[in-house]
N, C-alpha and C positions, 0 to 999 in steps of 0.2 A: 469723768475725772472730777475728784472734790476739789476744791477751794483751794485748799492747804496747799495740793499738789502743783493745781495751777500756779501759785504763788511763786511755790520752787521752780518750775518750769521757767516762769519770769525770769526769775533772778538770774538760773544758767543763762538763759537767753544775752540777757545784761550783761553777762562776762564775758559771753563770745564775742559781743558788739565790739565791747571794751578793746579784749584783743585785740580784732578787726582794726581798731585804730591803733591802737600802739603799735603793731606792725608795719600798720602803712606811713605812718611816721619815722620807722625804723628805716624802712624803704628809701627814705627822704634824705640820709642822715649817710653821712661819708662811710665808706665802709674802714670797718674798723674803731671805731672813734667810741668815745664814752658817751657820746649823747644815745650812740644807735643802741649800744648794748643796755643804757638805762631803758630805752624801751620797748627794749626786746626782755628784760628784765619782767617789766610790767604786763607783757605780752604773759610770758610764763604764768606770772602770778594769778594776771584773772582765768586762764586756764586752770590753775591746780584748784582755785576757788569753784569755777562751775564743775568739776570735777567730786570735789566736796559734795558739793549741794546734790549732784547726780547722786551721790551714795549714800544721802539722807533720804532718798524719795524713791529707789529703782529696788522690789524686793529682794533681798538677796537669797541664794539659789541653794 
């Protein structure tokens, strides 16, 4: 694997983590409520983000 890739690799990583917590924080948060969905929100985001970065680095077919 080159550098560049690795780099990307990182990042996605970075976004799941991300998720990983605004999930569990979501968790944490009453259900229903506008705290839970802002970080279910954010949950979202850094998914579509490492999902990006997946599609900058994985050859397409």
């Amino acid at each position: 694997m080159n550098k560049e890739t690795s780099l990307f690799i990182d990042h996605v990583d970075d976004y799941i983590k991300s998720a990983q917590r605004e999930l569990a924080f979501a968790r944490e948060q009453e259900a229903g409520t506008s705290r839970e969905a802002a970080h279910l929100e954010e949950a979202r985001l850094a998914l579509a983000n490492a999902v990006t970065v997946l599609g900058r680095v994985l050859p397409s077919r």
